[in-house]
MIMARMAR-102984 format. One record per residue: x, y, z of N, C-alpha, C, O in turn. Coordinates in pm, whole numbers, padded with zeros to 5 digits, always signed. Atoms other than C-alpha are relative to their C-alpha. Layout:
% residues N
XYZXYZXYZXYZ...
***
This chain:
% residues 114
+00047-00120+00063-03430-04470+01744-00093+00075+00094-00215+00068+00104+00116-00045-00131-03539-04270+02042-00046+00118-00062-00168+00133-00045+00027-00103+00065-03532-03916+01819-00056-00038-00152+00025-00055-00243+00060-00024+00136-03798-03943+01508+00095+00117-00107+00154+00216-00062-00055-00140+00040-03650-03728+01206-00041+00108+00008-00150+00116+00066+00107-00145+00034-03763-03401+01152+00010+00044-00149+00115+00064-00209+00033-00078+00153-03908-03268+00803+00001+00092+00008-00093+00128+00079+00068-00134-00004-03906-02946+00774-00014+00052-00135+00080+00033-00212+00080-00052+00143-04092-02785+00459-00025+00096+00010-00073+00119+00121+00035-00152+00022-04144-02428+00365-00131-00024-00078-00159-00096-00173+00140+00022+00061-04485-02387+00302+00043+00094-00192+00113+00193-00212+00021-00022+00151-04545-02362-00148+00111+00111-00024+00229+00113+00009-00136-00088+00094-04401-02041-00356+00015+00081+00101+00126+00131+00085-00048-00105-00071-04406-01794-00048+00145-00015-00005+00203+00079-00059-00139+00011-00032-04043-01919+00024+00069-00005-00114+00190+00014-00099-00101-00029+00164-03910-01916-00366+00051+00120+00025+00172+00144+00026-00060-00147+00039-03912-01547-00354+00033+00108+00147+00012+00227+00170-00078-00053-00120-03747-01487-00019+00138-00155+00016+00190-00186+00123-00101+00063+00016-03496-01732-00072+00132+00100-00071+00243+00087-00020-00093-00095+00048-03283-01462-00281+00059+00096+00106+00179+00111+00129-00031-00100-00072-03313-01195-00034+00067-00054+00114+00174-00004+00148-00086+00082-00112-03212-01429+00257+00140-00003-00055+00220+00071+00002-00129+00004+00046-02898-01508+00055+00034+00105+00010+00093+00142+00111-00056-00152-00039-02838-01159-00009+00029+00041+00153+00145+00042+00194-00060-00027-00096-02865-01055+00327+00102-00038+00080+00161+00038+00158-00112+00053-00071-02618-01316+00454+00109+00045-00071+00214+00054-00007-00138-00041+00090-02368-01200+00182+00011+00095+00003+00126+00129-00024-00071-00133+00003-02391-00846+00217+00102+00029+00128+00206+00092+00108-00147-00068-00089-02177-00798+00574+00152-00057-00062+00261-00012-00027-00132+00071+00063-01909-01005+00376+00056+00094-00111+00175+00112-00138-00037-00069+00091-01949-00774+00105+00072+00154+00005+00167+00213-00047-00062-00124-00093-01908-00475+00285+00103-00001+00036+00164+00096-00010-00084+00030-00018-01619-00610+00447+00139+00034-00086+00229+00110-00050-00013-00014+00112-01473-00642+00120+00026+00185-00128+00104+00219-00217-00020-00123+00047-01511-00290-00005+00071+00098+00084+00167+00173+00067-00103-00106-00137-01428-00115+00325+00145-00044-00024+00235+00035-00051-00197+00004+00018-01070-00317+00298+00053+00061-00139+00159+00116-00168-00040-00066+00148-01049-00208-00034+00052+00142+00024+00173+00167+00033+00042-00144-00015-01139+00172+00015+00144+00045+00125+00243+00110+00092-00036-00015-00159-00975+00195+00393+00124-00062-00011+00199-00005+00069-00137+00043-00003-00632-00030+00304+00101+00002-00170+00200+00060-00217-00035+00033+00161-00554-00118-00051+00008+00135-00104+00093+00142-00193+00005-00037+00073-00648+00155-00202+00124+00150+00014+00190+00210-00070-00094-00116-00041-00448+00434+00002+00152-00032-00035+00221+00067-00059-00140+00108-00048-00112+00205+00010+00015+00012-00142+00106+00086-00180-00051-00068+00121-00143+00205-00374+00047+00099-00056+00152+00103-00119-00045-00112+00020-00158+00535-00422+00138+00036+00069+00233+00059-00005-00159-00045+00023+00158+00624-00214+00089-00074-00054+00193-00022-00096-00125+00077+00123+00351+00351-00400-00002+00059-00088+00108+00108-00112-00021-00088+00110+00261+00535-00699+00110+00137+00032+00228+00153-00002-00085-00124-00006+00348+00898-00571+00177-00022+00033+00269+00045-00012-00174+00027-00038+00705+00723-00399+00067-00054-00151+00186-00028-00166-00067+00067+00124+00776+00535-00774-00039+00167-00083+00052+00187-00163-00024-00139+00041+00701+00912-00900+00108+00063+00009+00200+00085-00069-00152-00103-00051+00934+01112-00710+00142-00096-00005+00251-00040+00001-00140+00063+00051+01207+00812-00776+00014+00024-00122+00112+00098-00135-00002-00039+00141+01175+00851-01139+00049+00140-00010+00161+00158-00058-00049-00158-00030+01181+01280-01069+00156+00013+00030+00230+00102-00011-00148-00027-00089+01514+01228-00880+00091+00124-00020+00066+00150+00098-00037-00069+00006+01734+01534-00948+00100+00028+00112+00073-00002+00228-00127-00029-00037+02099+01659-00841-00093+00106+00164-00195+00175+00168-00004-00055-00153+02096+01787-00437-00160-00063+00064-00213-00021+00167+00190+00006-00115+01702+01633-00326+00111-00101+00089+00207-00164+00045-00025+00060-00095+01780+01485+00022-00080-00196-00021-00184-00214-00086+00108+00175+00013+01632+01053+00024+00029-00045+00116+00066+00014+00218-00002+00082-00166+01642+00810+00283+00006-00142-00094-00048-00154-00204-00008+00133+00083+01727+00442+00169-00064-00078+00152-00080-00045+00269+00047+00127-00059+01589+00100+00283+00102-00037+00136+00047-00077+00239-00092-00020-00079+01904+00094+00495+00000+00100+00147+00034+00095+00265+00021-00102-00189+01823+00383+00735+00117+00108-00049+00143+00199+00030-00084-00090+00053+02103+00574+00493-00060+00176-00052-00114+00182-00162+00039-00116+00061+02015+00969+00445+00124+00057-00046+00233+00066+00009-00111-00081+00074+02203+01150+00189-00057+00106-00114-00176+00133-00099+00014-00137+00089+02182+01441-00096+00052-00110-00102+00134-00197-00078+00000+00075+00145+02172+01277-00456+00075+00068-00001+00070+00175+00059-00094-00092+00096+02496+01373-00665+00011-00014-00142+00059+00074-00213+00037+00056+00126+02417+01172-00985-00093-00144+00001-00111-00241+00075+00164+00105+00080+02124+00963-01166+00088-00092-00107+00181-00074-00185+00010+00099+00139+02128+00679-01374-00131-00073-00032-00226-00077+00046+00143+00061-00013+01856+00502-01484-00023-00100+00085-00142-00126+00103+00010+00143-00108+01926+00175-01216+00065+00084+00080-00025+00117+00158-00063-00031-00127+02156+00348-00974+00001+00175+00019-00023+00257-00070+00037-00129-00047+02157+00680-00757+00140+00030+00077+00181-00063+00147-00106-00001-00044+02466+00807-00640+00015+00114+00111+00028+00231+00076+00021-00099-00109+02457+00984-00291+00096+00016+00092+00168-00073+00138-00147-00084-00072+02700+01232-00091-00088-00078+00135-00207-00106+00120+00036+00093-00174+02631+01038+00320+00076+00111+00042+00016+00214+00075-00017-00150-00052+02870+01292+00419+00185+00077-00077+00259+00020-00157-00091-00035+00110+03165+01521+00288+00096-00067-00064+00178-00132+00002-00134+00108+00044+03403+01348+00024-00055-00117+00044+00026-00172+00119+00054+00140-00003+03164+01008+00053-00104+00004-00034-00199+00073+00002+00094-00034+00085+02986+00910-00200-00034-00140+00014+00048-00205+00081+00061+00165-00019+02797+00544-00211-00094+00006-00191-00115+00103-00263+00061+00028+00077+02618+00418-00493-00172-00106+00037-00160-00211+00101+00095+00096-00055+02261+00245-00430-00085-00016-00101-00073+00062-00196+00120+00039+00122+01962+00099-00659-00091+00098+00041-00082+00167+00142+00115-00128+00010+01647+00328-00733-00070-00075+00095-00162-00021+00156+00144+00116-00043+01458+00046-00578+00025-00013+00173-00050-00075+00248-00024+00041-00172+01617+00058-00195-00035+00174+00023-00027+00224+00136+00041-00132-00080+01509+00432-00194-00147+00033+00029-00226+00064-00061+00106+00009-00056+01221+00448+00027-00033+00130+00033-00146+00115+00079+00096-00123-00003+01121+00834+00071+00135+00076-00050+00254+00043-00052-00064-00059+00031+01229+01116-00060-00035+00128+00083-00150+00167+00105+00030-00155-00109+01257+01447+00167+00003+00080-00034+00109+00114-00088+00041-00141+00025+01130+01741+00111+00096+00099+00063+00133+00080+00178-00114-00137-00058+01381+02083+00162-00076-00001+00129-00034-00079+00214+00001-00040-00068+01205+02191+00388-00028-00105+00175-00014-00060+00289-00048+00098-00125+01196+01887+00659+00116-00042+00060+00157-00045+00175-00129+00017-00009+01494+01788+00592+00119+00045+00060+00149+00156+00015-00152-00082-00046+01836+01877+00771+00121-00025-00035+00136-00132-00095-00130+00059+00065+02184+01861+00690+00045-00095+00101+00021-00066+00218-00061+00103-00093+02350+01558+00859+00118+00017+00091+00147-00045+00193-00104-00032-00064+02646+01724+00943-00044+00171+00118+00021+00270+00150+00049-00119-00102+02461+01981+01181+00052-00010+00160+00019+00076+00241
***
């Protein structure tokens, strides 16, 4: 036993009522952390899932989409599960609401056969 232990003691109540705040301070950069991912990832990413499960629901005869596939086409009929889209003249496909990943706006959009 070449190293004695060591005691160490906080002198009486001074250290009761900095014992909280110590904690606190070690937990707030964690907490922070925590809200920033919230605010800064989570919360944006929700929202466009919402607005994209919006405009699928909206769907309507001629809007341009884009599927999970990498497929762009012009809607020609709705159902409530499936979407039925012109790819190009005289070809029509059928696909789920759920593989259509954006919907394009007129004015971005181009015709495919350009």
């Amino acid at each position: 036993m070449l190293i004695p232990p060591a005691y160490a003691q906080v002198a009486g109540g001074a250290a009761s009522g900095s014992d909280g705040a110590a904690l606190a301070i070690t937990y707030l950069p964690f907490l922070l952390l925590i809200v920033g991912f919230y605010f800064l990832i989570m919360r944006p990413q929700q929202r466009r899932a919402k607005d994209l499960q919006n405009a699928i629901s909206a769907l309507k005869k001629n809007d341009q989409v884009l599927t999970s596939g990498g497929i762009l086409g012009k809607v020609s009929k709705t159902t409530d599960v499936y979407v039925e889209l012109e790819i190009a003249p005289n070809v029509k496909v059928q696909v789920a609401r759920g593989a259509i990943t954006e919907v394009l706006s007129p004015t971005t959009a181009k015709p495919a056969n350009d």
